[in-house]
TORLOVEX-619229 format. One record per residue (C-alpha): residue number from 1; x, y, z. Coordinates in Angstrom, 1 decimal. Each point is the difference from the previous one (the first is absolute). Layout:
BEGIN
[NUM,[X,Y,Z]]
...
# end
This chain:
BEGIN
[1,[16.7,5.9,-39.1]]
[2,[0.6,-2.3,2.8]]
[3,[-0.3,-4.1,-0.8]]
[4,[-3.1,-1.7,0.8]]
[5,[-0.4,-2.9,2.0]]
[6,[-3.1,-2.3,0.9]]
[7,[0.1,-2.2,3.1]]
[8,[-2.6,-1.7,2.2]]
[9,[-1.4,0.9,3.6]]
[10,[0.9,-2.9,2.8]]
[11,[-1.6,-3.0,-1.3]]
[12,[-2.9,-0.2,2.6]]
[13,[-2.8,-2.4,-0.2]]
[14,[-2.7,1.6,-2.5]]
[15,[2.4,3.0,-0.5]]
[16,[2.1,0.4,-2.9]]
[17,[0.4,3.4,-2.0]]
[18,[2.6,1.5,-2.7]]
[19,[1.7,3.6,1.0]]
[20,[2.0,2.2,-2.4]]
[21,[3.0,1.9,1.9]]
[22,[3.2,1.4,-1.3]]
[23,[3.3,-1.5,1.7]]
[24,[-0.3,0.8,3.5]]
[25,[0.5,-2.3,3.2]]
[26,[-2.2,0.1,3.1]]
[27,[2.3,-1.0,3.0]]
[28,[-2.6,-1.1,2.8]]
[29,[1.4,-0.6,3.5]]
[30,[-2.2,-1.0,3.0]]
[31,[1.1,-0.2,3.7]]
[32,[0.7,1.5,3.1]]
[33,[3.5,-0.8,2.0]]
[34,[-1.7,-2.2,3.1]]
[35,[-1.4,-2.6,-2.8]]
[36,[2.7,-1.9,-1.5]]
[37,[0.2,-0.5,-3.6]]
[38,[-1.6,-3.6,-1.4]]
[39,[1.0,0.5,-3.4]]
[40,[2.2,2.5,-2.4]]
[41,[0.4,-0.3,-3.6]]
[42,[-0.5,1.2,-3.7]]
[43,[-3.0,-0.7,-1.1]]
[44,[-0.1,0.7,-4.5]]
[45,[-3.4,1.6,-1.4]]
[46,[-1.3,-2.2,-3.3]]
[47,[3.0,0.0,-3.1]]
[48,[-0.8,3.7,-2.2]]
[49,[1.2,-0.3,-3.8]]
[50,[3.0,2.2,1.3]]
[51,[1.1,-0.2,3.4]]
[52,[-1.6,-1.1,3.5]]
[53,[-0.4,1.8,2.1]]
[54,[1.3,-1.3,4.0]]
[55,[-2.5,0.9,3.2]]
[56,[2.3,-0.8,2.7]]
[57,[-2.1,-1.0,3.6]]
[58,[1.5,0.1,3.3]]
[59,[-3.4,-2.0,1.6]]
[60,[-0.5,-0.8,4.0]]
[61,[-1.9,-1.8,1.9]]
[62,[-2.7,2.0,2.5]]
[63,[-2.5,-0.6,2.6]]
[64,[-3.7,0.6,-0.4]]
[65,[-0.9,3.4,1.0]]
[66,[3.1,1.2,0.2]]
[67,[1.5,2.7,-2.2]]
[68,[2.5,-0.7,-3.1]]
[69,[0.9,2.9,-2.0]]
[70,[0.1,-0.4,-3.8]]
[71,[2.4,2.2,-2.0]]
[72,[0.5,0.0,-3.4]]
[73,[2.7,2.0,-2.7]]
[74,[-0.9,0.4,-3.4]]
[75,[3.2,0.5,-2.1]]
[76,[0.4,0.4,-3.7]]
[77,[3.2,-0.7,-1.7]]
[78,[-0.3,2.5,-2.4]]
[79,[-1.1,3.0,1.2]]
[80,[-2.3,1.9,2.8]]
[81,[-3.5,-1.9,1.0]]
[82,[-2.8,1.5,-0.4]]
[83,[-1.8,0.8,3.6]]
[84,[-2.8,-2.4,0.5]]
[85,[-1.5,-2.2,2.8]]
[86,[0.9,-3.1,1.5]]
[87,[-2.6,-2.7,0.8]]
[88,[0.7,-2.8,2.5]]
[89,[-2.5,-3.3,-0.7]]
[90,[0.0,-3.1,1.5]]
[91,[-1.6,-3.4,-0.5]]
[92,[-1.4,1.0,-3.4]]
[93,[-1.3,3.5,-0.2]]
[94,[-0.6,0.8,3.5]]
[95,[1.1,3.8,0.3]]
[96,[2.1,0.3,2.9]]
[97,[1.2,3.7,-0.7]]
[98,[2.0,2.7,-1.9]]
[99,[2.2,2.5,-0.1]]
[100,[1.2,2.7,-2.3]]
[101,[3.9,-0.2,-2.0]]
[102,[1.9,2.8,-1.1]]
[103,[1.5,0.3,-3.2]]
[104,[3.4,-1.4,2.0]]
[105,[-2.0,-3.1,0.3]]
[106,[0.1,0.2,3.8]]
[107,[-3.7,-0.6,1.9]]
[108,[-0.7,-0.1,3.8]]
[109,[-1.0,-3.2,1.9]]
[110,[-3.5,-1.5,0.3]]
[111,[-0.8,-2.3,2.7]]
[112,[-2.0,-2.9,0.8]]
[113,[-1.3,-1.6,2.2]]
[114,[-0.4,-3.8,-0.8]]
[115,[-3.6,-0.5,0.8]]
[116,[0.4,-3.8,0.3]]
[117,[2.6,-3.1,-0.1]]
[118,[1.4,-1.6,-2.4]]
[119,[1.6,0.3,-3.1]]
[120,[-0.5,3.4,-2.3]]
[121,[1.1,0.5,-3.6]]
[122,[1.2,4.0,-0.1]]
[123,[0.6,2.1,-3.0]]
[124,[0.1,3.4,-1.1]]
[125,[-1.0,2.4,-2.7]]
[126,[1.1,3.3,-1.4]]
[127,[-2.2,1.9,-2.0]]
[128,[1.2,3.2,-1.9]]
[129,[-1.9,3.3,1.2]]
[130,[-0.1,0.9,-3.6]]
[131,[-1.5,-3.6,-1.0]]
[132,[2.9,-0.9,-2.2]]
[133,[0.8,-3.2,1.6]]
[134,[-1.0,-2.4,2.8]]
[135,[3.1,-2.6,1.3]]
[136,[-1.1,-3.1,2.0]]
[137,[3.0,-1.5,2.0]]
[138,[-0.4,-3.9,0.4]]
[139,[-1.2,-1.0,3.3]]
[140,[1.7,-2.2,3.1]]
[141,[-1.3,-1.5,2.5]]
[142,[-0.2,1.3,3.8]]
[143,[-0.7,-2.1,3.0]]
[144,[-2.2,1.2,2.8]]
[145,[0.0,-1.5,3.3]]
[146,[-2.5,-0.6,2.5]]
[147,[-0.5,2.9,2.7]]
[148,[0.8,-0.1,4.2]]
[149,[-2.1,1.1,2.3]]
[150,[-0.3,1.0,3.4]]
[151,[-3.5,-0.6,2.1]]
[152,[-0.7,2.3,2.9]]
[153,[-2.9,-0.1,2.3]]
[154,[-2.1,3.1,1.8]]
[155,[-2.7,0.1,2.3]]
[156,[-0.7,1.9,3.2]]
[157,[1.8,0.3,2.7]]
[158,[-2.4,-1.2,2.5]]
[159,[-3.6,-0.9,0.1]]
[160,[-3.1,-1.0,2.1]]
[161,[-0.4,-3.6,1.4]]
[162,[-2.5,-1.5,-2.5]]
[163,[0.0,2.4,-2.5]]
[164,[0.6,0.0,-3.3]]
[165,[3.7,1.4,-1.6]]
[166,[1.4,0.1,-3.3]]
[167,[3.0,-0.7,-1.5]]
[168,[1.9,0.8,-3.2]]
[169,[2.5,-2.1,-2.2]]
[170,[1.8,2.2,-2.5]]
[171,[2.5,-1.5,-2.4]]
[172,[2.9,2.3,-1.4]]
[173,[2.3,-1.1,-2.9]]
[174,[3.3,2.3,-0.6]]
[175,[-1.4,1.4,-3.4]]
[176,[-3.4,1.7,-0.9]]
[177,[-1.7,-3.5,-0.6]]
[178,[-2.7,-0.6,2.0]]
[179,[-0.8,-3.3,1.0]]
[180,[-2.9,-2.3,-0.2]]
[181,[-0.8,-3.5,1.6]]
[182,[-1.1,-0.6,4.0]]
[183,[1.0,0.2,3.3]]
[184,[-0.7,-2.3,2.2]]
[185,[-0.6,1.5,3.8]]
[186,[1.0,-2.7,2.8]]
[187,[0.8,0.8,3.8]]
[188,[2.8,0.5,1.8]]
[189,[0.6,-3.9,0.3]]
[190,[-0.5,-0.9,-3.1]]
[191,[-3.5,-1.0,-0.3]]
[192,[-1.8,1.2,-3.5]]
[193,[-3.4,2.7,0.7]]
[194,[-0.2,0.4,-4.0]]
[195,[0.9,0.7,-3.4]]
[196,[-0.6,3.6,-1.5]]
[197,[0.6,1.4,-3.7]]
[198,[2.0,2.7,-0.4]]
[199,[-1.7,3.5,-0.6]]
[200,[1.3,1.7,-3.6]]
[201,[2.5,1.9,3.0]]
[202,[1.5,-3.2,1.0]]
[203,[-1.7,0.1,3.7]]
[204,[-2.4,-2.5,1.2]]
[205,[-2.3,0.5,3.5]]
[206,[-1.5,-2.4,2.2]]
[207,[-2.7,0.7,2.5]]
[208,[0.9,-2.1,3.1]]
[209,[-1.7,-0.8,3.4]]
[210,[2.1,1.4,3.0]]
[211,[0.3,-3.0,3.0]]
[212,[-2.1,0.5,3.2]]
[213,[3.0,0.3,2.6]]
[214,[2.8,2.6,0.0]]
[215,[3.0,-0.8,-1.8]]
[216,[2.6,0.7,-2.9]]
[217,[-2.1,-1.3,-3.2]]
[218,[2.9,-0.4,-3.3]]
[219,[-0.9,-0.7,-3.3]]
[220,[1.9,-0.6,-3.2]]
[221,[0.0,-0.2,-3.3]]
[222,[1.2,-2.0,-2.5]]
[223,[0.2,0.7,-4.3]]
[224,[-1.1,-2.5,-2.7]]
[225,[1.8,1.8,-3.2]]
[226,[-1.4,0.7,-3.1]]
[227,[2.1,-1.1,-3.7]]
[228,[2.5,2.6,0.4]]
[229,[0.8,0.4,3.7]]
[230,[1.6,-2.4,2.8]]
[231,[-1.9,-0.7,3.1]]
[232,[0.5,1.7,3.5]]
[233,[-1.0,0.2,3.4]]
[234,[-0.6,2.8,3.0]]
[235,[1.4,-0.3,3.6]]
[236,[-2.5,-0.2,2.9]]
[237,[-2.2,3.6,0.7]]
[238,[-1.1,-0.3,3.4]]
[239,[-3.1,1.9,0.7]]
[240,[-0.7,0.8,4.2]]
[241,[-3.5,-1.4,1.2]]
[242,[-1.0,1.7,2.7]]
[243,[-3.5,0.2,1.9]]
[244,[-0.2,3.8,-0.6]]
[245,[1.2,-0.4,-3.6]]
[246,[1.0,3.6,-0.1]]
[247,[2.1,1.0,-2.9]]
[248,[2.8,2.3,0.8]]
[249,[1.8,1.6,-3.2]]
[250,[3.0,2.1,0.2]]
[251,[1.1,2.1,-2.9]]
[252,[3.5,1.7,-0.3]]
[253,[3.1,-0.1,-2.2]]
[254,[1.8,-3.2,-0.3]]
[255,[3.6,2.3,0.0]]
[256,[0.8,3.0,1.9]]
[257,[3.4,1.7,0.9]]
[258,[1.2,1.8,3.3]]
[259,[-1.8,3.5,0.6]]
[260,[-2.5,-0.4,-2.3]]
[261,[-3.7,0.1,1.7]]
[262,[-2.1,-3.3,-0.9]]
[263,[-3.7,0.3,0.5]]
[264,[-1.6,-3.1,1.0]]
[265,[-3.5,-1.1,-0.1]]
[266,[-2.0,-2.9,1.5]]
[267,[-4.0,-0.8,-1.2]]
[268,[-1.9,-2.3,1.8]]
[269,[-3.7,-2.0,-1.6]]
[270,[-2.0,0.7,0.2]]
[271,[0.4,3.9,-0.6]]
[272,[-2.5,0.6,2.9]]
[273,[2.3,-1.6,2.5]]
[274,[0.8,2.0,3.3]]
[275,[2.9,-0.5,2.7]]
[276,[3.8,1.0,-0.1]]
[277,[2.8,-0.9,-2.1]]
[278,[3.3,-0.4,1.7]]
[279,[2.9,0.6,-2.4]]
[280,[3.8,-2.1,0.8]]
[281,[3.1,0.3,-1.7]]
[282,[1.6,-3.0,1.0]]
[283,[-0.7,-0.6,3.3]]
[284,[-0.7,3.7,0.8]]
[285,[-3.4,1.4,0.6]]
[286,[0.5,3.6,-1.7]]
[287,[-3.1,0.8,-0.5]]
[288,[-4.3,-0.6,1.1]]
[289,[-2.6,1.6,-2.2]]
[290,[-3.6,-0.3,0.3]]
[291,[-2.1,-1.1,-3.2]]
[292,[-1.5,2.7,-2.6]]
[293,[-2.5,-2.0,-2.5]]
[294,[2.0,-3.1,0.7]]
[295,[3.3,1.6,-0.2]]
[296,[3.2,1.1,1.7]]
[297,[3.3,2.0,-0.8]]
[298,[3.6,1.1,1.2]]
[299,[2.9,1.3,-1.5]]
[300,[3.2,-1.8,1.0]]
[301,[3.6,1.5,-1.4]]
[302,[2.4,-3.1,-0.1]]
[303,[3.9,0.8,1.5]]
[304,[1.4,-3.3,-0.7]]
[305,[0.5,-2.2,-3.2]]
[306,[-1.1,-3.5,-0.9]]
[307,[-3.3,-3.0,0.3]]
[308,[-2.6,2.5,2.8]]
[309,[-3.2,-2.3,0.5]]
[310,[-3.0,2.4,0.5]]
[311,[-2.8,-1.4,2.3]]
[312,[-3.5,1.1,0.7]]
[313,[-2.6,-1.8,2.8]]
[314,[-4.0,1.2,-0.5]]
[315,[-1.4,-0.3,3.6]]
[316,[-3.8,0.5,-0.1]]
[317,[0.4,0.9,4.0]]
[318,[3.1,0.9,0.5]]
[319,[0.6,-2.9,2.2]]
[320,[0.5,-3.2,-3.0]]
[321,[1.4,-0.3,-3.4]]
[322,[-3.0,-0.7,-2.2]]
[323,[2.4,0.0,-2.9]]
[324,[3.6,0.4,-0.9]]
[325,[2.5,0.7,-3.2]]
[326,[3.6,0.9,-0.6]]
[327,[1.7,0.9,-3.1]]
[328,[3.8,0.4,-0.1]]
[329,[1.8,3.3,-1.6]]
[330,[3.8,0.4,-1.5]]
[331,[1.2,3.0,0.8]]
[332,[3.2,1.2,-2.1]]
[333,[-0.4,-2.6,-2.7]]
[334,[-0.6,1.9,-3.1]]
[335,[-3.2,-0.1,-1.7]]
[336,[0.2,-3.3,-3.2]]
[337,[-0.3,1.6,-3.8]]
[338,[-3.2,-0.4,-1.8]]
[339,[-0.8,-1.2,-3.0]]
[340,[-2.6,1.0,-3.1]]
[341,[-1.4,-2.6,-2.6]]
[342,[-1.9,1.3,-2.8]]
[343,[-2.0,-2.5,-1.9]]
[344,[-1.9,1.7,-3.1]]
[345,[-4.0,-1.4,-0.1]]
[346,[-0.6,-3.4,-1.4]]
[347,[3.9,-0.6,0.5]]
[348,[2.1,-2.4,1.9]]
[349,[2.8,1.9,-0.9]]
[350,[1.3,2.5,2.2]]
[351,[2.2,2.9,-1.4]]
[352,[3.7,-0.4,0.4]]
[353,[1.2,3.2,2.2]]
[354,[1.8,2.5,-2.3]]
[355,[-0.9,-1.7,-3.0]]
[356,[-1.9,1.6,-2.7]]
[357,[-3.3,-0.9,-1.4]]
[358,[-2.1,1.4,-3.6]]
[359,[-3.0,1.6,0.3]]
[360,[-2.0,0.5,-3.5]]
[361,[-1.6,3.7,-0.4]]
[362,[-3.3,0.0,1.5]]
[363,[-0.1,-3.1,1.7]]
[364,[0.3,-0.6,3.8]]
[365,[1.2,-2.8,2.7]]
[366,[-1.3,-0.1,3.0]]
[367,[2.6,-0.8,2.8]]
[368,[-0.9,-2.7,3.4]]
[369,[3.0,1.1,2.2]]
[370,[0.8,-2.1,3.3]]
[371,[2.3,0.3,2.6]]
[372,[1.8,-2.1,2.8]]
[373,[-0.7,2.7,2.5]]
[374,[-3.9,0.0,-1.2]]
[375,[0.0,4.1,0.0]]
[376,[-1.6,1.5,-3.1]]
[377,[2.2,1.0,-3.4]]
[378,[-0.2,3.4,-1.4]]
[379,[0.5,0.0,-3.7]]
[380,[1.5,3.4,-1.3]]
[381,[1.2,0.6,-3.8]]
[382,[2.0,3.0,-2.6]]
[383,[-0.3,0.2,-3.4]]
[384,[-2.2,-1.1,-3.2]]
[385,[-2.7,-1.8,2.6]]
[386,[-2.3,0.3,2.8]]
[387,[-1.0,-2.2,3.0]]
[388,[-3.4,-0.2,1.9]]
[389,[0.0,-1.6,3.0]]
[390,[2.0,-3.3,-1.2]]
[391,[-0.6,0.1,-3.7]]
[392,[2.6,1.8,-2.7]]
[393,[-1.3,1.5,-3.1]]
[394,[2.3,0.9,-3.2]]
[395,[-0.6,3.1,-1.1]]
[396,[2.6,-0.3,-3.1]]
[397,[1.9,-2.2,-2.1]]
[398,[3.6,1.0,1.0]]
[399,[2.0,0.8,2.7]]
[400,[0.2,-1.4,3.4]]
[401,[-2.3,0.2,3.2]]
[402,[2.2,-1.0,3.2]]
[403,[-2.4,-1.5,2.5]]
[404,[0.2,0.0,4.1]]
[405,[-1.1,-1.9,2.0]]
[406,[0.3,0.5,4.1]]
[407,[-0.8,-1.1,3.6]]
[408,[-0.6,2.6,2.6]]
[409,[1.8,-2.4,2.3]]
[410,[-0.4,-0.5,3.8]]
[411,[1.3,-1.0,3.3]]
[412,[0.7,-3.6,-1.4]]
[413,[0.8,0.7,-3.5]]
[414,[2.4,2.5,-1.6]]
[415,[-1.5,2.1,-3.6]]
[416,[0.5,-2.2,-2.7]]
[417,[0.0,1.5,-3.8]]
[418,[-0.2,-2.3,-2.9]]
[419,[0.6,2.4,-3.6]]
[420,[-0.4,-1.2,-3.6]]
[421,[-0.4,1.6,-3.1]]
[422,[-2.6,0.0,-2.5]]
[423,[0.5,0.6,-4.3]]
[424,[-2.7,1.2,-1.7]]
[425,[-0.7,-1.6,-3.0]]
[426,[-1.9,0.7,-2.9]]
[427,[-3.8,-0.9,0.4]]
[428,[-2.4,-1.7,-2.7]]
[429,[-2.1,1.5,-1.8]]
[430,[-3.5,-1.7,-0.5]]
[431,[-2.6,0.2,-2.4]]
[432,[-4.1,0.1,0.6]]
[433,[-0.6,-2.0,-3.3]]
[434,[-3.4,-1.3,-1.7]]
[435,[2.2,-2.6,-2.3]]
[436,[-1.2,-3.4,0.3]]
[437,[1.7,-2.7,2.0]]
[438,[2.8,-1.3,-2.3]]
[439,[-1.1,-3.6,-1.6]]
[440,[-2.5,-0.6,-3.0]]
[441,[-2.1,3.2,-1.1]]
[442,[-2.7,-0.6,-3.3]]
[443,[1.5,0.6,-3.2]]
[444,[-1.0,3.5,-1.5]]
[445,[-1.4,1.4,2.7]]
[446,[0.8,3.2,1.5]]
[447,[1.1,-0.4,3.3]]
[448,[0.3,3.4,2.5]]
[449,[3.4,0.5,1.6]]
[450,[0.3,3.3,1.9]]
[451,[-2.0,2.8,0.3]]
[452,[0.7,3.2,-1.5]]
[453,[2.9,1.9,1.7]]
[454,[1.3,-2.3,2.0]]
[455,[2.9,0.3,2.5]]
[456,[1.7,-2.0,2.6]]
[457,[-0.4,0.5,3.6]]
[458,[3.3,2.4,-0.5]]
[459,[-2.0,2.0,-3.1]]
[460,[1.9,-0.9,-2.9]]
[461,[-1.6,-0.6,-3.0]]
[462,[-0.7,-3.3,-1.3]]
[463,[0.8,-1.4,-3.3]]
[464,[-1.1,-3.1,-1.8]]
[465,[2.0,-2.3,-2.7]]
[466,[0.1,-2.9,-1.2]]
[467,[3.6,-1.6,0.5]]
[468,[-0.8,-3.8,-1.6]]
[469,[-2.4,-0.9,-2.7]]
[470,[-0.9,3.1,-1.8]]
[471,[-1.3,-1.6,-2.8]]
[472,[-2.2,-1.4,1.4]]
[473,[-1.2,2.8,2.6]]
[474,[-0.1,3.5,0.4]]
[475,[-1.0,2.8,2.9]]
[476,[-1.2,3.4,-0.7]]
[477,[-2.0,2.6,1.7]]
[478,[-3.6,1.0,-0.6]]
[479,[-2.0,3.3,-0.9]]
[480,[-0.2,0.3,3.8]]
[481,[3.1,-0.4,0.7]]
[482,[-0.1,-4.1,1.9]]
[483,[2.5,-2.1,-1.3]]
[484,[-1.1,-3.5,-2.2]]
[485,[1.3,-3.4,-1.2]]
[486,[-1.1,-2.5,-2.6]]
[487,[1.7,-2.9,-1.6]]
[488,[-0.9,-0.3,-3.4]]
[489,[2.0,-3.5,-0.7]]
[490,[0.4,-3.1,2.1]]
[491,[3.0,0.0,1.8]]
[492,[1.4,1.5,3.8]]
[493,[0.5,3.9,0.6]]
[494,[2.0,1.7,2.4]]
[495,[-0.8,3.3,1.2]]
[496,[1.4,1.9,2.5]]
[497,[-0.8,3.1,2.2]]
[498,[3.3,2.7,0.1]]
[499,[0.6,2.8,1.8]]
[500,[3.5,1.6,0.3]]
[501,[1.3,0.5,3.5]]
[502,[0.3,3.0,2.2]]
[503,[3.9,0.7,0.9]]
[504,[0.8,-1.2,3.9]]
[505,[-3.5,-0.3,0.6]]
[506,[-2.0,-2.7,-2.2]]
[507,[1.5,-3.1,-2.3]]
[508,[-1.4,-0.6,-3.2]]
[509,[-3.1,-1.6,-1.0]]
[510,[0.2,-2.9,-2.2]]
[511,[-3.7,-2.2,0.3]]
[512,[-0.3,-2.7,-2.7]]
[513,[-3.3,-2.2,-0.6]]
[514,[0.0,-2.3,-2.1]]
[515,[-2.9,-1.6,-1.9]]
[516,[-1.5,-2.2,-2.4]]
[517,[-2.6,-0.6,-3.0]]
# end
C-alpha cells in the first residue's frame, strides 16, 4: 500500500481544507508563447511525515479576455496514476475548468479567459476517477493586464437635410471580453453632442439632427474605459447631406479575381423609389438599369488585378444625381482566413482549438460560437455524444467525441474549422431522498429516509449505513419496505446513501448526512 500524505489547499481567505493523496506531483503550467513569462519557480506543497511532494509552476502574465491555456501533468514516482480529472480554480474556489488524465498522467489544455485585471491566485486539482485520492498543487500568482480597444463608428451613407440619422460606436478588444463604460459622440471638429453607455455588445447609438444645408456632416467617437480596458478613439465617418437624402447602397464582394463574374447590386430608400441607376467602374459607364422595387443589377467579370472602385448615381429623371455611392473591389487578392470562437454558456472562457475538454455522462454544454467574418458556425460531432443545434450531450462515460465546428465561407472569407475533442466521463448518480436535512434531529424519534425501493436516477439500488456513531444510531427498513433512522443516545450520526457504480457509464454514490441528538 502506497504512503499517505495530508496537505492543505492554497491558503485562501476563508478557505483552508486537509486532502489525503499518495506521492504524486501535479506539474501546472500556464501560458501561451506571445505572453512572456512574469514568474517561474518551485513552489513545495505543506511538509508530509515522509516526503514533500514539489508542484513545479511555469506562471505568465495575460490580458483580460484573452486566452491562456492551462496544462497540467500528474506524475507518480512510483508507479502508473490512476486516470482522473484535472480541475483548474482560481482566486479561491472559482471553477475555471477541467480536463480528463490518463493513467500516463498526461491531460489536455484548458483555457481561460481572464475575465478581469489584476492579479489572480491559480491552482489545480487532481482527483482519482476511482476516488482514491485528490492532490492539490500550491497556487501562484498570475497577473492580468488591462485590455486595448479599437472604436469604430457607422451610420448611413447619406441622409435628408433636417432629418434625423443614427450613428453607432462599437468597441472591439482583441479577446472575447466585451467591454463596458461610454462613448462619448463629438463632431468632426471636436465639439462633444453626448455621452452614451455601452450596450452589453459594446455598441452605443446616438440619434442626431442632420444640418439644414447640403454638406459632408462627420462625427466621431471617443471611449471612456471600463477597470479592465484602455481608452480609444474612432476616425471621422462622414455622412453626405443632401436635399434629396436618397440612400444609395451597393452590395458585392469586397475580393474578386480575373474571369470570375461579380454580381452587383444597388438599393435605393426608400424601396418605392423610381428612376435609373447608372453603374461605373472607374470612370467607365458600363452599365444603365432602370429601378425594380427600388433596385438595380449587372453582372461585371473583372480582367485586371488590384483596388476597382465600383460607383453607382440614382437619378430620379434621368437628367440629375439625386444620390451617389462607390465601394472599391480587390481583384486577385486572395480572400483573409476566418476564425471560430466558442464560448460555452455562462463562460468567459473560450475553448482552446484542438484542445480537449470533459463532458460528464448525461450532462450537456451549450456552445455561443462567433466569428470575425460574422457568418454562422455549424457544429458537427462522432462518437459517445450528440449535438442539437449548439448544445453537446454525453451519451456515456468513456471514450471520446471529436467536435467540428465550420464556416461555410464567402467571397470575403475563406472556410474556417476549429476541432476539439471531448472525454466522456463518468456521470453522478443522484438520489430522491426523504432523509432530513443534516443538523439536529429529536432524540428517539424515528425519522423517514428513503422510500421503499429506491434507486438513483441511473437505477441502482440504494443502500443505507451508518459509517460514524453506531452506537449511538442505527437505520433499518420497515414492514413496508421505507428505510428509518433513530438515535437512541446523545451524540452525532453519520449516515450515508451508497450505490455501486455502473462500469464506463455512472461513478459511485457515496451521500453522507450527518446529524445530531
Amino acid at each position: 500500500m502506497k504512503e499517505q500524505s495530508t496537505i492543505h489547499a492554497p491558503d485562501f481567505p476563508n478557505r483552508r481544507r486537509s486532502i489525503n493523496f499518495r506521492k504524486h506531483a501535479i506539474t501546472f503550467i500556464s501560458g501561451i508563447a506571445s505572453i512572456a513569462t512574469i514568474a517561474a519557480g518551485t513552489l513545495v506543497l505543506a511538509p508530509s511525515a515522509t516526503a514533500a511532494t514539489a508542484i513545479t509552476f511555469q506562471p505568465t502574465g495575460g490580458t483580460v479576455g484573452v486566452v491562456i491555456p492551462l496544462k497540467a501533468t500528474v506524475a507518480d514516482g512510483t508507479s502508473d496514476i490512476t486516470a482522473g480529472i484535472v480541475s483548474y480554480f482560481a482566486n479561491s474556489g472559482t471553477l475555471i475548468g477541467s480536463t480528463a488524465v490518463s493513467v500516463k498522467g498526461a491531460s489536455e489544455a484548458v483555457n481561460w479567459a481572464p475575465p478581469s485585471a489584476g492579479a489572480f491566485g491559480l491552482y489545480a486539482v487532481y482527483a482519482a476517477a476511482d476516488g482514491s485520492q485528490t492532490v492539490t498543487s500550491s497556487a501562484v500568482t498570475v497577473n492580468i493586464a488591462k485590455s486595448s480597444t479599437t472604436t469604430v463608428v457607422t451610420g448611413p451613407a447619406m441622409i435628408k437635410v433636417s432629418s434625423t440619422a443614427e450613428f453607432t460606436a462599437t468597441v472591439n478588444t482583441p479577446g472575447v471580453y466585451i467591454p463596458t463604460g461610454t462613448v462619448t459622440f463629438q463632431k468632426s471638429d471636436g465639439t462633444p453632442i453626448e455621452t452614451k453607455a455601452l450596450s452589453n455588445q459594446g455598441k452605443a447609438s446616438i440619434n442626431i439632427l442632420m444640418p439644414g444645408t447640403e454638406q459632408a456632416f462627420g462625427i466621431r467617437a471617443t471611449y471612456l474605459p471600463d477597470i479592465n480596458t484602455t481608452g480609444s478613439a474612432s476616425v471621422n465617418f462622414y455622412t453626405a447631406v443632401t436635399p434629396s437624402g436618397s440612400n444609395v447602397l451597393l452590395t458585392m464582394p469586397a475580393i474578386g479575381t480575373p474571369g470570375t463574374a461579380v454580381t452587383v447590386t444597388a438599393e435605393v430608400t426608400p424601396p418605392t423609389s423610381t428612376g435609373t441607376m447608372t453603374f461605373y467602374v472607374g470612370t467607365t459607364v458600363v452599365d444603365v438599369r432602370t429601378l425594380v422595387a427600388g433596385k438595380a443589377s449587372f453582372l461585371w467579370t473583372p480582367t485586371t488585378t488590384g483596388a476597382i472602385t465600383i460607383k453607382a448615381n440614382y437619378s430620379k429623371t434621368g437628367a440629375t444625381v439625386d444620390g451617389t455611392t462607390s465601394q472599391v473591389i480587390v481583384i486577385g487578392q486572395p480572400a483573409q482566413g476566418d476564425r471560430i470562437t466558442l464560448i460555452p454558456a455562462g463562460s468567459n472562457t473560450a475553448w482552446i482549438p484542438g484542445a480537449g475538454y470533459v463532458i460528464r455522462n448525461g450532462s450537456s454544454v451549450t456552445l455561443n460560437p462567433r466569428t470575425v467574418s460574422g457568418l454562422p458556425v455549424t457544429i458537427s460531432a462522432t462518437g459517445n455524444c450528440v449535438v442539437s443545434g449548439t448544445t453537446i450531450t454525453a451519451k456515456a462515460g468513456i471514450g471520446t467525441c471529436p467536435i467540428t465546428a465550420t464556416t461555410a465561407g464567402d467571397a470575403r472569407f475563406t472556410k474556417a474549422t476549429q476541432l476539439n475533442t471531448v472525454a466522456m466521463a463518468g456521470g453522478y448518480q443522484s438520489i430522491q431522498a426523504k432523509a432530513p436535512a443534516p443538523g439536529r434531529i429529536a432524540f428517539k424519534r424515528w425519522y423517514r429516509l428513503a422510500d421503499p425501493n429506491l434507486v438513483t436516477n441511473a437505477g441502482v439500488p440504494v443502500s443505507w449505513v451508518v459509517t460514524s456513531g453506531s452506537a449511538r444510531c442505527r437505520v433499518k427498513p420497515t414492514v413496508l419496505g421505507a428505510m428509518v433512522l433513530i438515535i437512541n443516545r446523545h451524540g452525532s450520526c453519520t449516515v450515508a446513501a451508497r450505490a455501486v457504480g455502473v462500469p464506463q457509464t455512472w461513478l459511485k454514490l457515496n451521500k453522507r448526512y450527518t446529524y445530531r441528538a
